[in-house]
VEXLO-695463 format. One line per field, with one value per atom (N, C-alpha, C, O): residue number from 1; residue in one letter; atom name; x, y, z. Coordinates in Angstrom, 2 decimals. Layout:
// VEXLO-695463
nr <- c(NUM ...) $
rest <- c(a ...) $
atom <- c(CA ...) $
u <- c(X ...) $
v <- c(Y ...) $
w <- c(Z ...) $
***
This chain:
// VEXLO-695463
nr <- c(1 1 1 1 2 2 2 2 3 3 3 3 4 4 4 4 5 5 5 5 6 6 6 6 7 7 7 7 8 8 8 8 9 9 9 9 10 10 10 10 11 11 11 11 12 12 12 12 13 13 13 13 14 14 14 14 15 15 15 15 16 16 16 16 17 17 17 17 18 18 18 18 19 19 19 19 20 20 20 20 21 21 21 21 22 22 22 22 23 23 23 23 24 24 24 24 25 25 25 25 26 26 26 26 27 27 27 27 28 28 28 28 29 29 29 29 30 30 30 30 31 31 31 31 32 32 32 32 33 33 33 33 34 34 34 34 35 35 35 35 36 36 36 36 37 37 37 37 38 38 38 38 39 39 39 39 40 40 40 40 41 41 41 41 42 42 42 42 43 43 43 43 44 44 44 44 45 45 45 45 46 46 46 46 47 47 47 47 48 48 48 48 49 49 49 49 50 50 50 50 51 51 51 51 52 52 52 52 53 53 53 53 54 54 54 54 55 55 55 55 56 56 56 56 57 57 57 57 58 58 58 58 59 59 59 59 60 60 60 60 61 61 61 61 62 62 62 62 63 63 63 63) $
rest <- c(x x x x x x x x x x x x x x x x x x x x x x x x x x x x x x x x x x x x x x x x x x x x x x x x x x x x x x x x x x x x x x x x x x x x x x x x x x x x x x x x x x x x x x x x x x x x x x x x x x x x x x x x x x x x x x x x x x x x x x x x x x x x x x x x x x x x x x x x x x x x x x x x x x x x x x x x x x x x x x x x x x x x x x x x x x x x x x x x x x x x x x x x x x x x x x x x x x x x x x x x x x x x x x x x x x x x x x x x x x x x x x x x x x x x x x x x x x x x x x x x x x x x x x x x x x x x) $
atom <- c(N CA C O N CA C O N CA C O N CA C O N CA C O N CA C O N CA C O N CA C O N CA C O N CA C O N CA C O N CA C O N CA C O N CA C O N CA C O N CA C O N CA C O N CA C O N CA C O N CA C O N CA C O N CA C O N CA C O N CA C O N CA C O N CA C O N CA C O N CA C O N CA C O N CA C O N CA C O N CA C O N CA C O N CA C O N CA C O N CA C O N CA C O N CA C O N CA C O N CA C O N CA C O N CA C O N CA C O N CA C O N CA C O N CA C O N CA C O N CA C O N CA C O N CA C O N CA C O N CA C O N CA C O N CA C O N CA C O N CA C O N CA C O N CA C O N CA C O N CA C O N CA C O N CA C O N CA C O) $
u <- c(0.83 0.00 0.87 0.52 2.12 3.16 3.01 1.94 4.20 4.50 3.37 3.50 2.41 1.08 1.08 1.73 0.65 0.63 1.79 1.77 2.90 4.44 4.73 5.41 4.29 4.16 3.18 3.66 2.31 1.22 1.47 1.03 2.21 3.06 3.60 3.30 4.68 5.72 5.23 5.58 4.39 3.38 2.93 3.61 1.89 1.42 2.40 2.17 3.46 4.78 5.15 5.25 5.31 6.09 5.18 5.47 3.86 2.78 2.40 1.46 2.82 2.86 4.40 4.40 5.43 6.20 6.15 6.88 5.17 5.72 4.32 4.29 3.52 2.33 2.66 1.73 4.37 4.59 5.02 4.16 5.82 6.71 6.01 6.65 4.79 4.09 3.59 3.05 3.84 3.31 1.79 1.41 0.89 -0.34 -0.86 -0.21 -1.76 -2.35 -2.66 -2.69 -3.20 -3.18 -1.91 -1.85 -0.75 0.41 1.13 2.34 0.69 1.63 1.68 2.66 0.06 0.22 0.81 0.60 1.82 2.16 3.49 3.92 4.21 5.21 5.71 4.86 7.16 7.77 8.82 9.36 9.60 11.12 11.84 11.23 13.14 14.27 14.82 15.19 15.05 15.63 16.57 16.34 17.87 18.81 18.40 19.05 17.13 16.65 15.97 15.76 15.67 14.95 15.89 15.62 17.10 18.44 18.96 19.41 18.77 19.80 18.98 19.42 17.36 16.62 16.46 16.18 16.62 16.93 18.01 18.10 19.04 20.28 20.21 20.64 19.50 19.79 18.66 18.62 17.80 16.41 17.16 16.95 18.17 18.75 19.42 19.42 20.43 21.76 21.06 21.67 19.70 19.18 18.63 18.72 18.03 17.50 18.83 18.81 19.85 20.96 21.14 21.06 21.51 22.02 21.30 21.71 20.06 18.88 18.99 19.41 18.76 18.75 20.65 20.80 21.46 22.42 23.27 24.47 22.25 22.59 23.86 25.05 23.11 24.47 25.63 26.40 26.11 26.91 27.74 28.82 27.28 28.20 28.60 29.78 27.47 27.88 29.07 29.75 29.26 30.28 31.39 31.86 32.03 33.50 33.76 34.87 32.40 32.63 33.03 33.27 33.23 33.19 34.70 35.06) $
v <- c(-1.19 0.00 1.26 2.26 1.18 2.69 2.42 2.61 1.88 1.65 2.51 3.67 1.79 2.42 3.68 4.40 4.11 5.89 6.14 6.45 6.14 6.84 6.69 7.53 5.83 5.77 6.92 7.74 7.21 7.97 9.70 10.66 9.82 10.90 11.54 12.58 10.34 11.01 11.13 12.14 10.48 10.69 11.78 12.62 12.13 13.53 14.83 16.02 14.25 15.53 15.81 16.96 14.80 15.03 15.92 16.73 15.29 16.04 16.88 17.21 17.75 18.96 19.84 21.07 19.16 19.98 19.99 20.78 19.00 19.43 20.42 21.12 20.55 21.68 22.94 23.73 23.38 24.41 24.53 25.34 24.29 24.68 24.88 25.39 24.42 24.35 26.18 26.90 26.71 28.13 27.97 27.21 28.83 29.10 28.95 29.61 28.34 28.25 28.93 28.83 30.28 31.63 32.23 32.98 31.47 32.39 31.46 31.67 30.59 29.35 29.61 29.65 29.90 30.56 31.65 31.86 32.50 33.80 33.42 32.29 34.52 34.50 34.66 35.29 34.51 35.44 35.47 34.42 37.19 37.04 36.27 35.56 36.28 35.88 36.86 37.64 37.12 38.14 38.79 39.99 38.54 38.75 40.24 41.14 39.72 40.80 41.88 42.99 41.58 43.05 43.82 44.92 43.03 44.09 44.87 46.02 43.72 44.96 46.17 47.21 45.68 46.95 47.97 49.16 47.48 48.61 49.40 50.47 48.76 49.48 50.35 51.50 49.69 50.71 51.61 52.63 51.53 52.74 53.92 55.11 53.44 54.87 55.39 56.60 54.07 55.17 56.29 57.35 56.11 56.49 58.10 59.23 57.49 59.12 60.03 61.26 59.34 60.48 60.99 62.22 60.29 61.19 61.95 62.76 61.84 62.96 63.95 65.05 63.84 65.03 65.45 66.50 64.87 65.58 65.69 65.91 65.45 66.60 67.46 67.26 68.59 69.57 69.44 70.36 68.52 68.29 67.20 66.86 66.79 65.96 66.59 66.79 66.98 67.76 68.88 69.37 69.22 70.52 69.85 70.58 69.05 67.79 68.28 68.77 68.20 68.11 69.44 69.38 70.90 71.88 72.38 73.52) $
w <- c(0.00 0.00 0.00 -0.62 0.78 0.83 -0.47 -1.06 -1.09 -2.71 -3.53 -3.93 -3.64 -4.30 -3.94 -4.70 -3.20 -2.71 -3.14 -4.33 -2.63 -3.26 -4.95 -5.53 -5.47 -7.13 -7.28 -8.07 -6.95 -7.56 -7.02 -7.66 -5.83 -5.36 -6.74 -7.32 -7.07 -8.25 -9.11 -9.73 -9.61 -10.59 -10.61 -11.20 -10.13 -9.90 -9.59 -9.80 -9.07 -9.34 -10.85 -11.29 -11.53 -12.53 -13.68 -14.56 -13.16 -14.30 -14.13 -14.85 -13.12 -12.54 -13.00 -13.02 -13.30 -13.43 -15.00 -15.59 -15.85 -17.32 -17.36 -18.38 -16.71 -17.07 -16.26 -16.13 -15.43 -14.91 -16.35 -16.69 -17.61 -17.89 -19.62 -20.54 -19.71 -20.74 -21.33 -20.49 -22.70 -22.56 -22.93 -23.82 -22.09 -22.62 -23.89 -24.69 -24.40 -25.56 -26.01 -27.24 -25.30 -26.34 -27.16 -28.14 -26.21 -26.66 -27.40 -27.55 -27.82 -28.73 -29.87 -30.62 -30.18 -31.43 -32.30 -33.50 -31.23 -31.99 -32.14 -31.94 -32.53 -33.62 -32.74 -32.11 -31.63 -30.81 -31.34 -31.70 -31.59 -31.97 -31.11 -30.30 -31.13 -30.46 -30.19 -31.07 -28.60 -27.91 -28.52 -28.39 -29.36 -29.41 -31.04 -31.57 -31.19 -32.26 -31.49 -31.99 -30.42 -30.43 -29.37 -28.89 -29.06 -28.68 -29.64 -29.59 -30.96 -31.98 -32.53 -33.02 -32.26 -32.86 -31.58 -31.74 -30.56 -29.28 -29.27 -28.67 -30.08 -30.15 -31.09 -31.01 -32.31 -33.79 -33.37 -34.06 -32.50 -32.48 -31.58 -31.82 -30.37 -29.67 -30.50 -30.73 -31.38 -32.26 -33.20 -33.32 -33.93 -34.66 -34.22 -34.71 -33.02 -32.21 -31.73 -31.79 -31.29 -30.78 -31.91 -31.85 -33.78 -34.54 -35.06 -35.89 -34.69 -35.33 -34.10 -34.43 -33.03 -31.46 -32.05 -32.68 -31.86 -31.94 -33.46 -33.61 -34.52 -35.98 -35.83 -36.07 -35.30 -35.38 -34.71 -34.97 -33.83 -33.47 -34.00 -33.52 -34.79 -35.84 -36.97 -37.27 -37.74 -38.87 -38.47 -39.37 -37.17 -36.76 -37.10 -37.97 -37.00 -37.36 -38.63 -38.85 -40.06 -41.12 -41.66 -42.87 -41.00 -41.39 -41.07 -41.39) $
***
């Protein structure tokens, strides 16, 4: 009878840890980038705004 109960213990653990790790079914369906892309577009969106805010201070080099 232990045996029996302690089999069904782990049991019920394990099927618990593959439905912690499972993503939502709403969200399976979407597209998600890969992190490592929306660093480089975080990067190219600041470089982009400093050289537009600071214009004239670059173009001053070229003169």
């Amino acid at each position: 009878m232990k045996y029996c109960a302690l089999f069904f213990l782990m049991q019920n653990s394990e099927e618990n840890n593959q439905n912690e790790n499972k993503t939502p079914s709403k969200m399976a369906r979407l597209a998600w980038p890969k992190a490592k892309y929306g660093v480089i577009i975080a990067i190219l969106i600041i470089i982009g705004v400093n050289l537009i805010y600071y214009k004239d201070f670059f173009l001053s080099f070229f003169k």
